[in-house]
Steps between C-alpha positions, in 0.01 A plus 500: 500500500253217663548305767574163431261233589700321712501760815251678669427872403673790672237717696516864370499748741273799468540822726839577718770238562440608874180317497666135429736472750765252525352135518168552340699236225828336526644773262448829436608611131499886384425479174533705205292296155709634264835393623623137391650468837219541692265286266824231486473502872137442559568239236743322697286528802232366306651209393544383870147552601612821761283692703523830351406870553510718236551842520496684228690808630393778232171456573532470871850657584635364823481783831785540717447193678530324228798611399649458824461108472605482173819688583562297796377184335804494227866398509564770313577912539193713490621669126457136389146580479534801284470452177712743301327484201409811239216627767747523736746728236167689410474571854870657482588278821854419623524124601756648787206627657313172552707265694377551833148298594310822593574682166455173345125444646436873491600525088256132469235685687515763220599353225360128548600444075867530638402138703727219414304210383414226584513525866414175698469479845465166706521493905670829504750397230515682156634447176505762200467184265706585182556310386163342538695184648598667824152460604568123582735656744167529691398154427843297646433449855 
């Protein structure tokens, strides 16, 4: 999907998400290309002309420290951020075992497919924007 003309283009992040620290952009969007959530999102953000970081976390999985904001950076529980998809069956995991935060980042750290997407941080608050829409949660202040 392109970006439409109307915004600027997100800057794609190559190398690890600890290198682009919050504030190098106004958001900071882990992004997977081949989910319509994420690509709705950047959309969205598009559309408004944002300042936008894009991290596409496959490539460049987030480290611990990472994961720490992002964990702290949502209104949600850490499991929120597990995606219990059939990787995670494959895997033979129990979703009982991934509510805490440190199982949660240490499971992401290993398994970084298992990453809820899109993530979207802005001034230490996060959204996992699915629907794409919750992004604008972000955008409202």
């Amino acid at each position: 999907m392109g970006q439409l003309e109307t915004g600027p283009l997100p800057r794609i992040v190559a190398g690890t998400a600890k290198r682009y620290p919050a504030g190098v952009a106004d958001l900071l969007v882990y992004h997977n290309p081949v989910c319509s959530k994420s690509r709705g999102a950047i959309e969205i953000l598009s559309e408004r002309g944002a300042d936008v970081e894009v991290i596409q976390y496959l490539q460049a999985p987030p480290d611990r420290a990472a994961l720490e904001r992002i964990v702290d950076a949502i209104d949600e529980p850490p499991a929120a951020l597990v995606r219990h998809d059939d990787r995670f069956r494959e895997l033979g995991l129990d979703p009982d075992s991934y509510q805490e935060r440190d199982a949660v980042i240490t499971l992401l750290l290993e398994h970084p497919e298992l990453l809820q997407r899109p993530v979207i941080i802005r001034d230490g608050r996060g959204v996992i924007a699915r629907p794409s829409e919750r992004v604008l949660e972000l955008l409202d202040d």
